[in-house]
C-alpha positions, 0 to 999 in steps of 0.5 A: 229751297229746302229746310236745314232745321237738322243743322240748326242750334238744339230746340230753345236754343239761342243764337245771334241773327244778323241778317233776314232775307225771306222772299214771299211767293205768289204761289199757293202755299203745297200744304194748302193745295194738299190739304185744301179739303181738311183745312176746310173742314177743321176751319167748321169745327174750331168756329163752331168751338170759338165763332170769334176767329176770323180767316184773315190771311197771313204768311206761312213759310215753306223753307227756311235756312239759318248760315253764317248768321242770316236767316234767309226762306220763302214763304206763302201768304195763305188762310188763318184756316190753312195755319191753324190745321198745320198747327194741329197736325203739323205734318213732317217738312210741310211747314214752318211758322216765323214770326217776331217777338219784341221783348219790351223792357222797362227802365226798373227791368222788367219785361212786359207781356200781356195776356191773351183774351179768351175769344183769341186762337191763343186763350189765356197764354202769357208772352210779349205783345206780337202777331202773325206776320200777314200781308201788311209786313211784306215790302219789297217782295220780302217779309217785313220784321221790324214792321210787323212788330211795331204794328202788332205792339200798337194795335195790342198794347198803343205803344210804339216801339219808336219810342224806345231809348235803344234796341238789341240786335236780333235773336232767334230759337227754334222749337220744333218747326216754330222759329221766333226771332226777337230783340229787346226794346229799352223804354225809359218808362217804369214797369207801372208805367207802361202798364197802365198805358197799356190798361187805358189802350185795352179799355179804349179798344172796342175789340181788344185781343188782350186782357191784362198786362203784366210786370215779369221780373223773373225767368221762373218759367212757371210764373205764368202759362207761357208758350214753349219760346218765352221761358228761355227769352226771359232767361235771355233777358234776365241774364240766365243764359247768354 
């Protein structure tokens, strides 16, 4: 399989998503056999910049095609290292990051994101509580979104995505050779609410990976230093764009 990124909708644009299908392969992802000597040696240097990180693995995809609505590809389960060197030099057709992102809505509408900590690969950014999918969302052979989201909201923020009084369908933009698919999660609880449930997780948490959590009720995209994908879901969200 090969990616048809050139035929999908224009970058941070939105579009329905009906239907995932991505297979994981038992291979060795080809940017890693490529690169296998770089990867390495920028994994010295970002640990010699941050001795938090850890090479955990995780999935990177290969392909991914977008038609009549599903989404369908194939990825590779490869070393944080590996992800954080594509990252940087994010090499012409080598790669493609995936991952899920579920949009928290409070019953006074609002959406609730959180802040990355300072030892995290992402220091200080603003978005919804989400992760990397990694080898705990496979099942079945295939990538596993809604898993992957409600593990990631538990272990972040102690919240489960269970507890939501209803659920959107799914989403996705793209920019560059990122792809976020999202849905929105309706809570019953006020913004205040489910912030200080959040708080009280983060203090209870030897190891949190966040440091705050915040009420956004506003699609200003300069309210907070978001990553390029929130700007346009909170215009989603709070009905800008539809």
């Amino acid at each position: 399989m090969t990616s048809t990124l050139s035929t999908w909708p224009g970058d941070r644009l939105i579009f329905p998503v009906d239907r995932i299908q991505v297979e994981v392969s038992d291979a060795p992802h080809p940017f890693c056999l490529a690169r296998e000597a770089e990867i390495t040696a920028n994994w010295d240097h970002e640990v010699a910049a941050n001795p938090a990180l850890f090479d955990g693995r995780m999935l990177l995809m290969r392909a991914l095609e977008l038609g009549g609505g599903a989404l369908s590809g194939t990825c590779h389960i490869v070393p944080f290292s590996a992800f954080l060197l594509w990252r940087k030099t994010r090499p012409a057709g080598a790669a493609l990051h995936l991952f899920g992102l579920p949009v928290i809505v409070s019953s006074d509408g609002a959406v609730i994101a959180i802040r990355m900590g300072q030892h995290t690969a992402n220091p200080g950014r603003v978005y919804c509580a989400a992760g990397s999918l990694d080898p705990d969302d496979i099942s079945g052979g295939y990538c596993d979104i809604d898993g992957n989201m409600a593990r990631e909201v538990m272990e972040e923020t102690g919240l489960a995505l269970s507890d939501a009084k209803s659920v959107s369908g799914f989403h996705g933009l793209r920019h560059q050779d990122a792809v976020t698919l999202f849905r929105a999660y309706h809570f019953e609880e006020t913004a205040a609410e489910l912030i200080d449930r959040i708080l009280a997780h983060i203090a209870a948490d030897p190891e949190p990976e966040i440091d705050a959590a915040l009420a956004i009720r506003t699609a200003d995209p300069g309210q907070h230093p978001y990553p390029p994908f929130m700007p346009p879901v909170l215009q989603w969200v709070f009905g800008t764009v539809k």
